[in-house]
N, C-alpha and C positions, 0 to 999 in steps of 0.2 A: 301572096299571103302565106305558102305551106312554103315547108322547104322541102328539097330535092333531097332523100337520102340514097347515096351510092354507095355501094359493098365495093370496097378496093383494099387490098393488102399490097398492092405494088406503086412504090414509090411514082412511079411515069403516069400509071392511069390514075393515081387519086392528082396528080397536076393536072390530066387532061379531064377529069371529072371539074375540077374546081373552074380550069377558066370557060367547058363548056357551059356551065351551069350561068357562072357570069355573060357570056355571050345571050343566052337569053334573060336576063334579069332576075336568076333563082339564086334562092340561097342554099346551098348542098351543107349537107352532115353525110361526113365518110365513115361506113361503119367497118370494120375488123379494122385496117389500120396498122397492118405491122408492120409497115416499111415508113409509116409514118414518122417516125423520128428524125430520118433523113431527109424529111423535107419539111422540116417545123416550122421555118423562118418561113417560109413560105405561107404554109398553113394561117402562122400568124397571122401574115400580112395582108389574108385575102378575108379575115375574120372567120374560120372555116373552125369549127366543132367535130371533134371525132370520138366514136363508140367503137371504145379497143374491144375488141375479140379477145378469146384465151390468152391469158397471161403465162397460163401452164403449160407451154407448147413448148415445142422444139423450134432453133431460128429457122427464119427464112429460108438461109444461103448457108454452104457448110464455111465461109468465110466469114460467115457474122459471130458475137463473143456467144460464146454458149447461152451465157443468161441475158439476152439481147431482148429477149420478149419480157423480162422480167423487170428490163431499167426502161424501156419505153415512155411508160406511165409517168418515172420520174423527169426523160427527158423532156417529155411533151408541157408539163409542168414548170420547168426550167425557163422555157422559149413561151411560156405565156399562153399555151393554146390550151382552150377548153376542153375537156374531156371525158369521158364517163366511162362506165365500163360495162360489159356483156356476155352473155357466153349464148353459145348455138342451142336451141335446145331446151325447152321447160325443166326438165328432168338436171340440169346442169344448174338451175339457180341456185339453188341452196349454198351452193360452192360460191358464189358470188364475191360476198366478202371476205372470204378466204383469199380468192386471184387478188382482191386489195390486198390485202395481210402482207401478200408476198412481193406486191412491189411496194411495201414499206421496208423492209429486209432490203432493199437496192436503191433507197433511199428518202423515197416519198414520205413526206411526213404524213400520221397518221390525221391528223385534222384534213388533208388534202384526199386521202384515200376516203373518208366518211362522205366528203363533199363530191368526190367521183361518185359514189355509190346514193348520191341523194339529190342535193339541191344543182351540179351539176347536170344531173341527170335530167331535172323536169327545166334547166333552160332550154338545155338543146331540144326538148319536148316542146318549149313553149309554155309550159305549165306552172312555171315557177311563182308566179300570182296566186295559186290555193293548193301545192303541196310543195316538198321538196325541204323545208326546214320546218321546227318546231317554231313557230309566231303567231298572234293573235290573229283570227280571221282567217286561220289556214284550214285544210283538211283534218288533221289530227290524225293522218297515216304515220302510223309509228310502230315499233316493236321492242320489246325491253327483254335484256340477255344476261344471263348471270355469266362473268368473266367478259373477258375482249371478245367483240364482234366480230373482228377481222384474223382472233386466233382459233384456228378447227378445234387445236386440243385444249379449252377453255370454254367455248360458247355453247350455251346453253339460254333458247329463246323459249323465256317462260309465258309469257304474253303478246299478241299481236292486234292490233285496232286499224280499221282501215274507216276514216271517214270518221272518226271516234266511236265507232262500235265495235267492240270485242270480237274477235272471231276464236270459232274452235277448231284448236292446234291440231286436235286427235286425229289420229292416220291411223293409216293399215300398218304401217310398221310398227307405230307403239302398239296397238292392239295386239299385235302376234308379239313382241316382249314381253307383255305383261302374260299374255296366254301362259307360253312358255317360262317365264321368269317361275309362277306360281310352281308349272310344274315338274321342273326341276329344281325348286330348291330345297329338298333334304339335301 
C-alpha cells in the first residue's frame, strides 16, 4: 500500500533499488537521482517516479557535460518518467522553484517545471486526490508571487494559504529589514 522511497544518485543502484523493490511487490520512488537520466528508459518502463536532488550542483563524473544536472529534469521529461523536484535541507526550500527556473534555461518547459514543483509532487506523494492543483474539492494550498515563480530576480510571494487559510509571511529577516531599513534611511 506505501511505497519504498530509496535515496540513489548512482545509475546501478537506483536499477538494483527498482528490481529489488519489485522482487518483493513494492513500489520504490528514487530520491536525488542524478544519474538518473541514464537510465530513464528503464525508469520508464518499471513505472518508477523520482525526487531530483539539487539541480544546482556540479556533475557527477568530471566526464559528464558541465550543465548535466541542469538538463536532467528535461531528460527525464523527454522519456516520460515522473518527476518532482527537492532539495536536502529546510533552510534550502525557498530556492526550490528557482532549481525549476534553471532547468527551464536547458529546456523544460515552464508548465512542466510548475507541475514538478506541484501536482507531480503530491502523485509521487500519493496525495494528488486533495492537493497538488488548483480544482474544486481540493485543499486550496496555494501561494501568489508578483513576477515569475521560477525567476530569483522577479519573485516576490505576497501571499501564502495552506488549506485555504492565510498564513503570515513575517520572518526574522523582514523584521530586521524593516528595523534597519527605518534606520538608515536618511
Amino acid at each position: 500500500k506505501q511505497s519504498l522511497y530509496v535515496r540513489s544518485n548512482n545509475a546501478k543502484t537506483i536499477q538494483e533499488a527498482v528490481l529489488f523493490a519489485e522482487s518483493f511487490g513494492l513500489q520504490v520512488v528514487i530520491g536525488g537521482g542524478q544519474d538518473s537520466w541514464m537510465v530513464a528508459d528503464f525508469l520508464k518502463s518499471h513505472n518508477v517516479p523520482v525526487i531530483l536532488g539539487l539541480t544546482q550542483a556540479l556533475p557527477a563524473r568530471d566526464d559528464d557535460d558541465i550543465d548535466q544536472t541542469f538538463k536532467t529534469a528535461t531528460q527525464l521529461f523527454e522519456k516520460g518518467v515522473l518527476f518532482a523536484f527537492t532539495s536536502n535541507g529546510s533552510w534550502r526550500q525557498r530556492n526550490l522553484p528557482f532549481q525549476a527556473g534553471q532547468a527551464c534555461g536547458f529546456g523544460l518547459p515552464k508548465e512542466v517545471a510548475v507541475s514538478a514543483l506541484t501536482l507531480n509532487t503530491a502523485k509521487i506523494l500519493g496525495i494528488d486526490q486533495t492537493c497538488g492543483s488548483l480544482e474544486s474539492g481540493k485543499d486550496a494550498t496555494l501561494f501568489i508571487s508578483e513576477g515569475d515563480v521560477l525567476d530569483m530576480r522577479g519573485c516576490i510571494v505576497t501571499a501564502a494559504f495552506i488549506q485555504g487559510r492565510e498564513i503570515n509571511l513575517d520572518n526574522k529577516h523582514k523584521q530586521l529589514g524593516r528595523r534597519f531599513e527605518e534606520k538608515y534611511r536618511q
